[in-house]
Every structure is written in C-alpha cells, then in structure tokens.
KETOR-722939 format. One record per atom (N, C-alpha, C, O): residue number from 1; residue in one letter; atom name; x, y, z. Coordinates in Angstrom, 2 decimals. Atoms other than C-alpha are relative to their C-alpha. Layout:
N
SITE  seq  type  atom       xx       yy       zz
SITE  NUM     a    CA        X        Y        Z
...
END
This chain:
142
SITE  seq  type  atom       xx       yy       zz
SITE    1     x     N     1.18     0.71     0.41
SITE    1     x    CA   -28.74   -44.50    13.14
SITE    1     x     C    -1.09     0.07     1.07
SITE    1     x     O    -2.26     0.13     0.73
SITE    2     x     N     1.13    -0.14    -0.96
SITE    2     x    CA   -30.56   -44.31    16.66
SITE    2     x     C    -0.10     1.15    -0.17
SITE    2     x     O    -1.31     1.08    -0.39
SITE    3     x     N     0.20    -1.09     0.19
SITE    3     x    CA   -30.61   -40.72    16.17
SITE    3     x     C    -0.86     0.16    -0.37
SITE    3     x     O    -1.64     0.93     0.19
SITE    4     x     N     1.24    -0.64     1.10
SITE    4     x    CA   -33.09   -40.70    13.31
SITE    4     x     C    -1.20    -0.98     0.65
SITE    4     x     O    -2.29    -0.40     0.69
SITE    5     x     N     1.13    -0.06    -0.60
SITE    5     x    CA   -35.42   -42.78    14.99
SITE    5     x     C    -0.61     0.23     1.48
SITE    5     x     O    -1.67    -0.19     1.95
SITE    6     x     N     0.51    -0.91    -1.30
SITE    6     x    CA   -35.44   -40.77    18.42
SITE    6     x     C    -0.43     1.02    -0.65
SITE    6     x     O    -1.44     1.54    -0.19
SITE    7     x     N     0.73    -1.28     0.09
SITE    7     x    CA   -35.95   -37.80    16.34
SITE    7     x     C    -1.35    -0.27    -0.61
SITE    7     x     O    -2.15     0.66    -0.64
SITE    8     x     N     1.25     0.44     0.75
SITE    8     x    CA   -38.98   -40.06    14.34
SITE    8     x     C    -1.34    -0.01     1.16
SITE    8     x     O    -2.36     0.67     1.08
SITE    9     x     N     0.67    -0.04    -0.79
SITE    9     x    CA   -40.55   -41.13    17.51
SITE    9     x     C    -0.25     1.51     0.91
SITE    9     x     O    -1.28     1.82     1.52
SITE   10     x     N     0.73    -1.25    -0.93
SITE   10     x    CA   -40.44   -37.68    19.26
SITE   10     x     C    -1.07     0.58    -0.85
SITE   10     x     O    -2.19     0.74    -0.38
SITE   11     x     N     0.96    -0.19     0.58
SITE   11     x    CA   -42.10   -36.46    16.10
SITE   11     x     C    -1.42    -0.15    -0.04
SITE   11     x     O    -2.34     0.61    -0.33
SITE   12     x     N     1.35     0.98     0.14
SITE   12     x    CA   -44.80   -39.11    16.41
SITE   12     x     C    -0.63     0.57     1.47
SITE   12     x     O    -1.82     0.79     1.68
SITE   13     x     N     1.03    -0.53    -1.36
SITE   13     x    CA   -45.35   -37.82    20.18
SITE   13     x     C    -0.57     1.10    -0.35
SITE   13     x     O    -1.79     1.23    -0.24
SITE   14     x     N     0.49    -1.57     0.10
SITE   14     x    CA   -45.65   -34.24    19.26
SITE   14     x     C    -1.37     0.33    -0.69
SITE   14     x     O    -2.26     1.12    -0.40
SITE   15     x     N     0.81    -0.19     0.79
SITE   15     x    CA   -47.62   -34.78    16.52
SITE   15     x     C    -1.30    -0.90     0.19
SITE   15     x     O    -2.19    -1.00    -0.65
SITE   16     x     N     1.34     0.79    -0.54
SITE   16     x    CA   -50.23   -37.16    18.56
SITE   16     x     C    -0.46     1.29     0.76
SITE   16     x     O    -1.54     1.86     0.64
SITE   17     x     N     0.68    -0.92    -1.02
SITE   17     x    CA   -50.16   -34.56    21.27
SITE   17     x     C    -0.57     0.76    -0.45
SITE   17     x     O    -1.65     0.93     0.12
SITE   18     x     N     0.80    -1.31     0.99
SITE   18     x    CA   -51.27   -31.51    18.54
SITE   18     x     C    -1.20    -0.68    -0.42
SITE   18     x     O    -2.26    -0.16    -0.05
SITE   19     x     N     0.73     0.84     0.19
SITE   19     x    CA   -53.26   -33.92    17.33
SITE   19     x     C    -1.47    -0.47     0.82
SITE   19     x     O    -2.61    -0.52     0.37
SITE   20     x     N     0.92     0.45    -1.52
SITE   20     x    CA   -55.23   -35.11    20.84
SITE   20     x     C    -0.67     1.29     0.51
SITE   20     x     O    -1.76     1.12     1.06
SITE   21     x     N     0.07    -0.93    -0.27
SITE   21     x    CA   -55.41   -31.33    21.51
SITE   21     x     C    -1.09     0.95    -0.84
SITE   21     x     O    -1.85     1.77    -0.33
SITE   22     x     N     0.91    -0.57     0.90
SITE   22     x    CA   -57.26   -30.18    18.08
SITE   22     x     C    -1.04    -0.28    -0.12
SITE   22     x     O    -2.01     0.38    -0.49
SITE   23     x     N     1.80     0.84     0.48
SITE   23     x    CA   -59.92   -32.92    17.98
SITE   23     x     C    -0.58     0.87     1.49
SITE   23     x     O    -1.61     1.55     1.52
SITE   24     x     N     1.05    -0.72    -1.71
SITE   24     x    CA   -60.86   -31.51    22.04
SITE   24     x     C    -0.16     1.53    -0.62
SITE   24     x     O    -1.33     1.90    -0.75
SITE   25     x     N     0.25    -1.18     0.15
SITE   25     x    CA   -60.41   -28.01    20.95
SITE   25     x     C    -0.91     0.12    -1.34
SITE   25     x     O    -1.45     1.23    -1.36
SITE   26     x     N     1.26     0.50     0.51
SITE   26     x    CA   -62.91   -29.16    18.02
SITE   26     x     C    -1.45     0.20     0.43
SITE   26     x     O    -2.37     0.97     0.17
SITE   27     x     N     1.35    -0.58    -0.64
SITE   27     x    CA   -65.39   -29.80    20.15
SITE   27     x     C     0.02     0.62     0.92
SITE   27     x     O    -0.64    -0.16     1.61
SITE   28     x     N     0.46    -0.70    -0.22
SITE   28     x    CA   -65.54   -27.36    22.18
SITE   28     x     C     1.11    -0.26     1.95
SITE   28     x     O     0.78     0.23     3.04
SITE   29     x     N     0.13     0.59    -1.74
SITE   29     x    CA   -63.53   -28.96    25.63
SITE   29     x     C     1.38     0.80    -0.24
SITE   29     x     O     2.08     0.73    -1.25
SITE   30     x     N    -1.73    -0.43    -0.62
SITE   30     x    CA   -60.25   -27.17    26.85
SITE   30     x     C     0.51    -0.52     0.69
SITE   30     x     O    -0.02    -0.54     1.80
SITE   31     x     N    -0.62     0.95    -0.72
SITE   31     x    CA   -57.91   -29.33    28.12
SITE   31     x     C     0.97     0.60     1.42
SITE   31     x     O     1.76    -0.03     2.12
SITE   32     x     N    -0.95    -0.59    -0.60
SITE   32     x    CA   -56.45   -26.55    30.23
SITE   32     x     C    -0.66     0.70     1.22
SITE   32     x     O    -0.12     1.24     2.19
SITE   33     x     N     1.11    -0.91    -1.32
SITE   33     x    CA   -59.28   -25.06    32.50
SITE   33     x     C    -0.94    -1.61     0.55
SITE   33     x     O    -1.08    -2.61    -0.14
SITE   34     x     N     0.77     1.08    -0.74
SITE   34     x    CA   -61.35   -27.59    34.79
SITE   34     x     C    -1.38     0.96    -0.09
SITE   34     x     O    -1.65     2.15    -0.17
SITE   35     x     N     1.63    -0.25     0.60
SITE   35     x    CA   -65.18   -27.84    34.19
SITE   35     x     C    -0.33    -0.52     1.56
SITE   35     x     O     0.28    -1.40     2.17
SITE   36     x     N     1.15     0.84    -0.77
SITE   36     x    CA   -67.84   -28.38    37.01
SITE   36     x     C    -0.97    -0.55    -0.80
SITE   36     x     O    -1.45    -0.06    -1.82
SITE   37     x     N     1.14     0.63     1.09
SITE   37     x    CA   -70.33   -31.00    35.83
SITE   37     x     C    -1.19    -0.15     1.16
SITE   37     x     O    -1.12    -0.35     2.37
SITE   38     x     N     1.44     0.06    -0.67
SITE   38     x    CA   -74.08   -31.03    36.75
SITE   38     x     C    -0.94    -0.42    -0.69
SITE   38     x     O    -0.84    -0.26    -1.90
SITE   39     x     N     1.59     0.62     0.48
SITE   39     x    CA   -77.51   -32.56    35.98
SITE   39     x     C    -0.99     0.42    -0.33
SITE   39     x     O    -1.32     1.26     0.51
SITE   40     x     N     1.33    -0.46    -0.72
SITE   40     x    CA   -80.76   -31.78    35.36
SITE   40     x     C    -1.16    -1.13    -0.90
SITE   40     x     O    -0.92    -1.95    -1.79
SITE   41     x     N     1.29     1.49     0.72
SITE   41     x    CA   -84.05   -34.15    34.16
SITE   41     x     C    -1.08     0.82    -0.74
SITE   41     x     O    -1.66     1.75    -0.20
SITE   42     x     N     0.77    -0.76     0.20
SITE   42     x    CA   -86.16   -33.05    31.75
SITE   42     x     C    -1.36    -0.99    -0.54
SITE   42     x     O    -1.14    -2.19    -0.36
SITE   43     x     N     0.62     0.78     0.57
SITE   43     x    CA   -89.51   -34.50    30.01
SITE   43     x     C     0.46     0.02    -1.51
SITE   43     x     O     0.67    -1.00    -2.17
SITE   44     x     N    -0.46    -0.23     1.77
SITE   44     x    CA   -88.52   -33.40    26.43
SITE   44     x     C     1.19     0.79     0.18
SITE   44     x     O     1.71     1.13     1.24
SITE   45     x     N    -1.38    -1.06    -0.26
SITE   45     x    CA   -85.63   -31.33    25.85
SITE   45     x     C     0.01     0.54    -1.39
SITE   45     x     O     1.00     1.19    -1.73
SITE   46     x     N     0.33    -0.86     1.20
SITE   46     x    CA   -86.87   -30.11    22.46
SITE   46     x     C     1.03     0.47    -1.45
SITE   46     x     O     0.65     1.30    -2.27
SITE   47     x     N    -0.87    -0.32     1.06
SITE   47     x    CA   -84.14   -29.79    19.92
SITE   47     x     C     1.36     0.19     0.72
SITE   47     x     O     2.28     0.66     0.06
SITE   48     x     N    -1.51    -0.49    -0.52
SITE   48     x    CA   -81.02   -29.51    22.80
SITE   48     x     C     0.72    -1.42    -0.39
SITE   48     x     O     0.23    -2.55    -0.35
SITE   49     x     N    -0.49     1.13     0.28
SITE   49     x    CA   -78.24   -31.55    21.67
SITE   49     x     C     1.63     0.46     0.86
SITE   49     x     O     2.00     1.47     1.46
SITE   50     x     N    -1.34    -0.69    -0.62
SITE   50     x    CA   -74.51   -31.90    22.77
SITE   50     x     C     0.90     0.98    -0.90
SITE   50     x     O     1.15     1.18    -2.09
SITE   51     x     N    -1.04    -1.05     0.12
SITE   51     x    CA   -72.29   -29.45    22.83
SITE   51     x     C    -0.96     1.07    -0.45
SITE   51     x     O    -0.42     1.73    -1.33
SITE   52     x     N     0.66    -1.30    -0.50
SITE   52     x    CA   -74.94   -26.73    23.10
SITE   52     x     C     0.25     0.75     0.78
SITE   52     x     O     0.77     0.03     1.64
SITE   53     x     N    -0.16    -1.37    -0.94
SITE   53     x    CA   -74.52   -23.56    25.21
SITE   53     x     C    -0.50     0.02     0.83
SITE   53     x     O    -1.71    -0.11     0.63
SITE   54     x     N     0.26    -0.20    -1.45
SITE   54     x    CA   -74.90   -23.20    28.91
SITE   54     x     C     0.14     1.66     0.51
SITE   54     x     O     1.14     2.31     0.80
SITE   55     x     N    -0.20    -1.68     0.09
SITE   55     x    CA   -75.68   -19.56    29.33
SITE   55     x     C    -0.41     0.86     1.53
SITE   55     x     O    -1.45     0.58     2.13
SITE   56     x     N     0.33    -0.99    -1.40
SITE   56     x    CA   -75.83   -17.07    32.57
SITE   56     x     C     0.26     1.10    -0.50
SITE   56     x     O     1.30     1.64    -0.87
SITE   57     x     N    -0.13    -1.73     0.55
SITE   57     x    CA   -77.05   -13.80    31.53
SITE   57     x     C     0.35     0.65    -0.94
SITE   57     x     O     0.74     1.81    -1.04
SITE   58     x     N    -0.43    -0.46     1.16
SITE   58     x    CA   -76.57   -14.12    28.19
SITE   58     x     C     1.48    -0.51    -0.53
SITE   58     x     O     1.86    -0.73    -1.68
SITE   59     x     N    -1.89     0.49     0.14
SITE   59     x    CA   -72.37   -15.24    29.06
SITE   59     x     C    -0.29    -1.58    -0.22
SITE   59     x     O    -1.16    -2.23     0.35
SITE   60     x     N    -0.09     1.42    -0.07
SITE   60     x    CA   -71.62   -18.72    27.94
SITE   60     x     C     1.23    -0.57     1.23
SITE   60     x     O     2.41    -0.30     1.45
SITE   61     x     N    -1.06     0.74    -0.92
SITE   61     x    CA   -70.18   -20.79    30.62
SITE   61     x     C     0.00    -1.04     0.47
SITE   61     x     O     0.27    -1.45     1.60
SITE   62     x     N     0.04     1.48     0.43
SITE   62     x    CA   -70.74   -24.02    29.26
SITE   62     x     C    -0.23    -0.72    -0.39
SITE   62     x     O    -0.92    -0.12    -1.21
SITE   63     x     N     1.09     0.60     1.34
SITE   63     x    CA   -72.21   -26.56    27.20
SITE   63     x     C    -0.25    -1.61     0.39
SITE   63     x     O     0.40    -2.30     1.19
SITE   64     x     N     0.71     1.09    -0.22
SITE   64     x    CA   -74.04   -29.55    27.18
SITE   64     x     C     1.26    -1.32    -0.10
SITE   64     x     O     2.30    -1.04    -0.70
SITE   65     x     N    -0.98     1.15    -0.24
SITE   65     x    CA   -71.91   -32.97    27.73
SITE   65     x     C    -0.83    -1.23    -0.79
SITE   65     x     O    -0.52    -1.67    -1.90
SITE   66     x     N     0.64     1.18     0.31
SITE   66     x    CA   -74.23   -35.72    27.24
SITE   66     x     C    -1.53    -0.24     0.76
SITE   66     x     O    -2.02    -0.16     1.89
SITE   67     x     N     1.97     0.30    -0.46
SITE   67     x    CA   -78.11   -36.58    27.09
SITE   67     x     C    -0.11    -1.12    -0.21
SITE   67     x     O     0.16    -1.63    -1.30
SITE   68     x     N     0.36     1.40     0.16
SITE   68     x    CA   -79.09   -39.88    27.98
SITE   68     x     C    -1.51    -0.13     0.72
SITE   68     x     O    -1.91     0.79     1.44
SITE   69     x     N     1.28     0.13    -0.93
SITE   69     x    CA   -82.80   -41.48    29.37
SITE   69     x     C     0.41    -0.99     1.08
SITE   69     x     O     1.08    -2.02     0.94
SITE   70     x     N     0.04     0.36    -1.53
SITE   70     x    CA   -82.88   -42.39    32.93
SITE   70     x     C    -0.57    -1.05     0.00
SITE   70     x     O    -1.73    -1.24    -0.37
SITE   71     x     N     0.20     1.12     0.00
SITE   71     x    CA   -82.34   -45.93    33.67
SITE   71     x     C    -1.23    -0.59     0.24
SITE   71     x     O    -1.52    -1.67    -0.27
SITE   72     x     N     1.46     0.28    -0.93
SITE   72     x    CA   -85.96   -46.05    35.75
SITE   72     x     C    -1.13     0.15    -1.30
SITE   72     x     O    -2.13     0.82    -1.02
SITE   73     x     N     0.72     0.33     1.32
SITE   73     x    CA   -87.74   -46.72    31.91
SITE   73     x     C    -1.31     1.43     0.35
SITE   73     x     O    -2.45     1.00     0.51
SITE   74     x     N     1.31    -0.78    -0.47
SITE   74     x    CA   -90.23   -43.32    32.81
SITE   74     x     C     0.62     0.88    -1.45
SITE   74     x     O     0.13     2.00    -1.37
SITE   75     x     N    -0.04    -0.56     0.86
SITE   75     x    CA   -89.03   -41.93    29.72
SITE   75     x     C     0.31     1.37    -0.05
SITE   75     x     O    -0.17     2.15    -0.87
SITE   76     x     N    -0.36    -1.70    -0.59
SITE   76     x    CA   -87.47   -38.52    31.23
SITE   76     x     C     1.32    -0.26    -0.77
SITE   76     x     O     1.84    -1.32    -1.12
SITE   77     x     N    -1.88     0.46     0.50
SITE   77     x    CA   -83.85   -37.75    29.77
SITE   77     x     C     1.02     1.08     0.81
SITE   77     x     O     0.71     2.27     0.81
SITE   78     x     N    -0.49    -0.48    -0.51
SITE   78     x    CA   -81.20   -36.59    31.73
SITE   78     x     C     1.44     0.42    -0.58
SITE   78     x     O     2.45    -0.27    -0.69
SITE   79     x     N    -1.01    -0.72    -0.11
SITE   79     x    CA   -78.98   -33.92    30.89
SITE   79     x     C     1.37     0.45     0.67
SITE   79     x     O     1.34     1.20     1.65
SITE   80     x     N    -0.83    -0.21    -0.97
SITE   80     x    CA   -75.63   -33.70    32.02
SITE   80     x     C     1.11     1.29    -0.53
SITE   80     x     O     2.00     0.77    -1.21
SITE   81     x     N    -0.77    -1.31     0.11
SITE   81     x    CA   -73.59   -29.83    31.48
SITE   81     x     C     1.08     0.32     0.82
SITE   81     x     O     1.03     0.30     2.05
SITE   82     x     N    -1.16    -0.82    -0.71
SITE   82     x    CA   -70.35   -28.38    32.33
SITE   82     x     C    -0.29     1.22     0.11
SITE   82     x     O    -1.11     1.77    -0.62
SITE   83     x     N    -0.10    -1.44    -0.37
SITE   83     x    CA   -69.80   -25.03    33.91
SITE   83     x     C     1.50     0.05     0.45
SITE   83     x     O     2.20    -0.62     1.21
SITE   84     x     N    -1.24    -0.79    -0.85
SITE   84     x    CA   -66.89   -23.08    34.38
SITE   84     x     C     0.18     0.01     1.48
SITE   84     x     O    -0.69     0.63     2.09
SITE   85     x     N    -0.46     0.35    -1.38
SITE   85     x    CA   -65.43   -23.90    37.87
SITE   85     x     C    -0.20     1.22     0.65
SITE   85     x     O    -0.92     1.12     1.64
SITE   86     x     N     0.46    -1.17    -0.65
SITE   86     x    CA   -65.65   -20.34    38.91
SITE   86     x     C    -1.49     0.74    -0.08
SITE   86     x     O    -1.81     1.84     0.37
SITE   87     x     N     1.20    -0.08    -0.28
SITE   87     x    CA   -68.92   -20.22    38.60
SITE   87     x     C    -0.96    -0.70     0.79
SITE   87     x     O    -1.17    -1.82     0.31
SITE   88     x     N     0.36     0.28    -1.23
SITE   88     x    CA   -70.93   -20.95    41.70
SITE   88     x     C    -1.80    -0.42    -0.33
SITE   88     x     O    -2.37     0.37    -1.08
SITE   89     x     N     1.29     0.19     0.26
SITE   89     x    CA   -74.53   -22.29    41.45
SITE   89     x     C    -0.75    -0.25     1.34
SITE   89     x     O    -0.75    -1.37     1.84
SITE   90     x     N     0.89    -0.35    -0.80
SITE   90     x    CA   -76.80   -21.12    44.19
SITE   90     x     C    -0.79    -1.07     0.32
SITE   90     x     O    -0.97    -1.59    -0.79
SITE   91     x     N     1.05     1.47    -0.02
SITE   91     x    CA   -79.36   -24.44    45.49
SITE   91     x     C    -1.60     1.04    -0.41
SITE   91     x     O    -1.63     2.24    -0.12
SITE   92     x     N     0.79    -0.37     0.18
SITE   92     x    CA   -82.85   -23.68    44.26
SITE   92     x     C     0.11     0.67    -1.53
SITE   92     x     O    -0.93     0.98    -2.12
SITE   93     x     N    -0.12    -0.44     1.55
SITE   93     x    CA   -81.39   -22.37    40.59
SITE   93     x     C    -0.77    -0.51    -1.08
SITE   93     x     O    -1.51    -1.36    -0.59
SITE   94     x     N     1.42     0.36     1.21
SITE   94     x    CA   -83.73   -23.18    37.36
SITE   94     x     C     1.41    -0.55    -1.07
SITE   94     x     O     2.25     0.28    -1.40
SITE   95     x     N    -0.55    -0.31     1.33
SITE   95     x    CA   -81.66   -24.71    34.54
SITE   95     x     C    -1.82    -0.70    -1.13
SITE   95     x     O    -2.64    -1.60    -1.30
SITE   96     x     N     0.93     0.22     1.31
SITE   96     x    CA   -83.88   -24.01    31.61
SITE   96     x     C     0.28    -0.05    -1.94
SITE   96     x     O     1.06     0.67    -2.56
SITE   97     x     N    -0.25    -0.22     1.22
SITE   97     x    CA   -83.93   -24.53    28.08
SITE   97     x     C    -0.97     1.00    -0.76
SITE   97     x     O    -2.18     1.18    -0.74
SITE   98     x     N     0.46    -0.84     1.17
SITE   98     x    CA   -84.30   -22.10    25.46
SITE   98     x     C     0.34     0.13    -0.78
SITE   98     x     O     1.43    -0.34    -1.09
SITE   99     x     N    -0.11    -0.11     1.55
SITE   99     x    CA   -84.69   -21.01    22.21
SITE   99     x     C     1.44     1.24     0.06
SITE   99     x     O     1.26     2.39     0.45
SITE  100     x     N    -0.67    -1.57    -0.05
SITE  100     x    CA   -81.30   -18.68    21.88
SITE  100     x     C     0.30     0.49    -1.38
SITE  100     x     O     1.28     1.19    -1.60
SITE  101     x     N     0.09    -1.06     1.17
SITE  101     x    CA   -82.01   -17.52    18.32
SITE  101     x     C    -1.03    -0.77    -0.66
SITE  101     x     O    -1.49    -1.91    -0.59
SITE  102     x     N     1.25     0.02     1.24
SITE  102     x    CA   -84.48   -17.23    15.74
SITE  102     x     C    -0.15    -1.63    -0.98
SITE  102     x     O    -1.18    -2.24    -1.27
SITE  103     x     N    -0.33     1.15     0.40
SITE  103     x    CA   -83.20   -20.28    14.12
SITE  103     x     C    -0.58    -1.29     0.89
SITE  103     x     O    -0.50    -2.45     0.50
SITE  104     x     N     0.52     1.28    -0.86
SITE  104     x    CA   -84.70   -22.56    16.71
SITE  104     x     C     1.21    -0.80     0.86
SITE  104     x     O     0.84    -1.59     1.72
SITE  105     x     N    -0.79     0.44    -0.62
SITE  105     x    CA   -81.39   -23.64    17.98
SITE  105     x     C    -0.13    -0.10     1.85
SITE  105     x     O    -0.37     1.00     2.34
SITE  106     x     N     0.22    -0.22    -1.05
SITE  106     x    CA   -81.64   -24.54    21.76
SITE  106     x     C     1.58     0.09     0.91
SITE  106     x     O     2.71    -0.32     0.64
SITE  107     x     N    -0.95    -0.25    -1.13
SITE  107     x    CA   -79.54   -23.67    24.65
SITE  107     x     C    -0.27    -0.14     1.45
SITE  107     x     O    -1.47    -0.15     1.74
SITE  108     x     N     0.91    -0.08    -1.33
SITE  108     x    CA   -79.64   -23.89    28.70
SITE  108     x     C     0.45     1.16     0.81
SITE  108     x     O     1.64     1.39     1.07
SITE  109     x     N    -0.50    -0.93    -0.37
SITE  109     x    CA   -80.06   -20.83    30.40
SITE  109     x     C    -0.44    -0.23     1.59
SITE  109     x     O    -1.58    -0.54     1.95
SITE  110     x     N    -0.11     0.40    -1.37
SITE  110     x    CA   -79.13   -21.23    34.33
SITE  110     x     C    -0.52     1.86     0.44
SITE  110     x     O    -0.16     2.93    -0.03
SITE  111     x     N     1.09    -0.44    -0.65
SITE  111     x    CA   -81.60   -19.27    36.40
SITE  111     x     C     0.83     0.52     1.49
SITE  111     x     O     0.21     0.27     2.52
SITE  112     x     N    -0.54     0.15    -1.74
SITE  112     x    CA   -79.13   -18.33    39.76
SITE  112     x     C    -1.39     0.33     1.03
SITE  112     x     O    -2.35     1.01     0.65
SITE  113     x     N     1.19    -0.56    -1.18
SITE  113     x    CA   -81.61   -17.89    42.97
SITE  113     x     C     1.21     0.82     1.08
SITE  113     x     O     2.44     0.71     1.15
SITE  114     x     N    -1.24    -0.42    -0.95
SITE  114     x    CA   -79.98   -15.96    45.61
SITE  114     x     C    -0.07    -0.46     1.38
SITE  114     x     O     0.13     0.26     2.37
SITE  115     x     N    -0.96     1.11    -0.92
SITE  115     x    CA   -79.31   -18.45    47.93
SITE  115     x     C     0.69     0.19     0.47
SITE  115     x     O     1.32     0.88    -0.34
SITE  116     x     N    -1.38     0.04    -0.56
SITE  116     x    CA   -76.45   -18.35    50.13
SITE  116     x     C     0.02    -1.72    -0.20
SITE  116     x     O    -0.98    -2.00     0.46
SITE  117     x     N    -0.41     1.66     0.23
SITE  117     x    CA   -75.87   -22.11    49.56
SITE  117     x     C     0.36    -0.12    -1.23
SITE  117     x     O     0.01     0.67    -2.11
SITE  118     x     N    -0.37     0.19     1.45
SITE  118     x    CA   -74.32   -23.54    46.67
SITE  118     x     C    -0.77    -1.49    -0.26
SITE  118     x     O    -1.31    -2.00     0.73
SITE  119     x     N    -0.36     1.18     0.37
SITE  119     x    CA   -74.79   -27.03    44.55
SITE  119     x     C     1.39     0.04     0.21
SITE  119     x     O     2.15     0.98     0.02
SITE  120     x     N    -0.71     0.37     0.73
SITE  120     x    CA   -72.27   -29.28    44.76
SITE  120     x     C     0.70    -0.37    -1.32
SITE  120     x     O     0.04    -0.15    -2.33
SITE  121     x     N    -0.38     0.55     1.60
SITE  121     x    CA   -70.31   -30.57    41.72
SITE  121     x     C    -0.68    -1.29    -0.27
SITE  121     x     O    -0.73    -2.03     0.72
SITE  122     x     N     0.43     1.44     0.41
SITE  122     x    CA   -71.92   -33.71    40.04
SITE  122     x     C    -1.61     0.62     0.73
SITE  122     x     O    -2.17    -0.46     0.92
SITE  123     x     N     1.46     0.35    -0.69
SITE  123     x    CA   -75.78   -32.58    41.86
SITE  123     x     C    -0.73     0.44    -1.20
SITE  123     x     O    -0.21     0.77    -2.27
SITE  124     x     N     1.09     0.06     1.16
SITE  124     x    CA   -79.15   -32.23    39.86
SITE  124     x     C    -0.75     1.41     0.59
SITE  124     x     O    -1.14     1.78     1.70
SITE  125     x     N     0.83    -1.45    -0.14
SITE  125     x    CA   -80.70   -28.76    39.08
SITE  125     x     C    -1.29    -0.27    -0.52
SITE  125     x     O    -1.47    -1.23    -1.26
SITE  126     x     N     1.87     0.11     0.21
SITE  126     x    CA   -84.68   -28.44    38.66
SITE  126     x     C     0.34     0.33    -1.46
SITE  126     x     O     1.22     1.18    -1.55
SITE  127     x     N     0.17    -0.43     1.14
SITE  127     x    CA   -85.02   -28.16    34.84
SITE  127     x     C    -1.71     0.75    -0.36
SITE  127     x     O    -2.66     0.90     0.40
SITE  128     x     N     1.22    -0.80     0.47
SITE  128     x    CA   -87.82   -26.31    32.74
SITE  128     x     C     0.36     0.16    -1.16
SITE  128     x     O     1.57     0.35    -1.28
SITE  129     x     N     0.38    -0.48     1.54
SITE  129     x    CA   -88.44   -25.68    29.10
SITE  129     x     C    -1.11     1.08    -0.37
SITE  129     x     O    -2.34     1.10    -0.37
SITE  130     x     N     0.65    -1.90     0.53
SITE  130     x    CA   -89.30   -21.92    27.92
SITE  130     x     C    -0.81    -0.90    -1.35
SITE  130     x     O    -0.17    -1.60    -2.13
SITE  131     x     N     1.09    -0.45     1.56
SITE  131     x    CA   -92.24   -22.24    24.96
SITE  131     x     C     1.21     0.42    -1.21
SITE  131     x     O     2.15     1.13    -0.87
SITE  132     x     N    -0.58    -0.45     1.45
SITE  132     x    CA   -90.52   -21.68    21.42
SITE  132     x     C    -0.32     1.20    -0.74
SITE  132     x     O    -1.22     1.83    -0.19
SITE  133     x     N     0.90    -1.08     0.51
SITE  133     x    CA   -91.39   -18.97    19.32
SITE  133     x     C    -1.27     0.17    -0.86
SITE  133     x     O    -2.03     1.12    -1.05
SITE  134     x     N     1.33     0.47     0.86
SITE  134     x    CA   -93.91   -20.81    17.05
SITE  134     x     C    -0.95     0.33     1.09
SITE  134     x     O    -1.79     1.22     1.02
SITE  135     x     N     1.01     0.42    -1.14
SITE  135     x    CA   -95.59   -21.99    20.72
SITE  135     x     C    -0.54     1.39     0.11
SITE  135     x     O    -1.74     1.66     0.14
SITE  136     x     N     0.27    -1.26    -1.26
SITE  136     x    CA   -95.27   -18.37    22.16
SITE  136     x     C    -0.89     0.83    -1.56
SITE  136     x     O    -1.80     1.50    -1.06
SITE  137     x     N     0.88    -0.47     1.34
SITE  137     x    CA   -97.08   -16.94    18.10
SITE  137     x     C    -1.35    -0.73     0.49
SITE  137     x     O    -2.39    -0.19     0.86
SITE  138     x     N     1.57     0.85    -0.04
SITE  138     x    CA   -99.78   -19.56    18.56
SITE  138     x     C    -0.91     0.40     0.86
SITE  138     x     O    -2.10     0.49     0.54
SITE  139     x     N     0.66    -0.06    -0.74
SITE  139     x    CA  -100.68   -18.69    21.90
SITE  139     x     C    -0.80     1.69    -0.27
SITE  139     x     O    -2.01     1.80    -0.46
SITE  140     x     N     0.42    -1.03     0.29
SITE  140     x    CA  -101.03   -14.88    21.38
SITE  140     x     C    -1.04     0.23    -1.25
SITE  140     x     O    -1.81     1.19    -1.20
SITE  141     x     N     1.33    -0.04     0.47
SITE  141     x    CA  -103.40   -15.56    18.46
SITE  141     x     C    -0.76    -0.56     0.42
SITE  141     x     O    -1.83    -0.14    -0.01
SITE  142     x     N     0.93     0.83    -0.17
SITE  142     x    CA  -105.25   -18.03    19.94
SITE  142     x     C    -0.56     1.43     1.18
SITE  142     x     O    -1.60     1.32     1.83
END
C-alpha cells in the first residue's frame, strides 16, 4: 500500500519538474546555461517589449527581461536584458533599439566598442533608438 503512493508522489515530482521546465522553456529562459544581466535607460523604447531579442551582429544572444520606469518620476524607462555569459561587453558599447523586420517588431542591437575593458554584470549601457522605417520614408521625402 505505501508502494503506490511513493510511486504517486514521485510521479507528482517528475511531472512538476517537466512541468517547471516547459513554462521557462516557453518563454524563452534556459534553466541550464547562466545569463549575464544588464541595463540600459531609455526615453521611449518604441514598441520593445519583454522577451524581445538582444542581437550582436545579427546573432541573438539574448532578450529583454523586464522594462520598468525609474523610480526618480523623470519618466525614462529602464531596460533590463540578458546576455549569454560568454559574451563579453566592451565599456563604451551602444545598446540600441531597432526595428529587426519589416513588421515593426523591435529588438536591441548591442553596438561592441573596442575597448579593452569590459562591463561588469548587473552595469548600465548608454542606450539609443535607430528611426523606424516610416521615420527613416518621411525623412527622405521631406
């Protein structure tokens, strides 16, 4: 009789753990590689939301975490992104947002400088926002 409910409860672990594992692999987090996390402040941030794409050179190597506005009421909002741990971020780097398809969808594409210095983990990169493709139409007729 204890038998059947050791084999009930292991069930119930296994099937939390698959479980705990699908919703992360859902959105987008791997529970099996370590992320560096970093900052950056922007005035608008134009259509980026979480779990957007963190791009170097086109490679994704990471995505947006969480956008909140900065306690100091100035109405800026601060971005906070993972990166792949083996990826090294130079001091003086650009993270910018852009448009990465036609669709208007946004993304942030990290800017390396060549620096010999790195960021730390957890520090704040200079942000910037690239023009859209409406903006960048408008201007060329105007």
């Amino acid at each position: 009789m204890n038998s059947k409910y050791v084999r009930l409860g292991f069930l119930v672990v296994v099937s939390s753990a698959i479980l705990i594992w699908g919703l992360s692999y859902l959105k987008g987090k791997s529970l099996f590689k370590s992320n560096n996390e970093y900052h950056a402040i922007y005035e608008s941030i134009d259509g980026l939301s979480r779990s957007n794409d963190v791009l170097v050179n086109g490679y994704k190597v990471g995505q947006v975490t969480d956008i909140q506005f900065l306690p100091d009421n100035s109405a800026r909002l601060l971005v906070t992104f993972t990166v792949d741990n083996t990826i090294k971020i130079p001091v003086n780097s650009l993270a910018q947002i852009i448009s990465s398809d036609i669709m208007g969808n946004r993304s942030i594409k990290l800017e390396l400088s060549d620096m010999d210095e790195y960021h730390n983990v957890n520090d704040t990169l200079r942000g910037a926002i690239e023009a859209d493709l409406k903006e960048q139409v408008s201007m060329q007729v105007l």
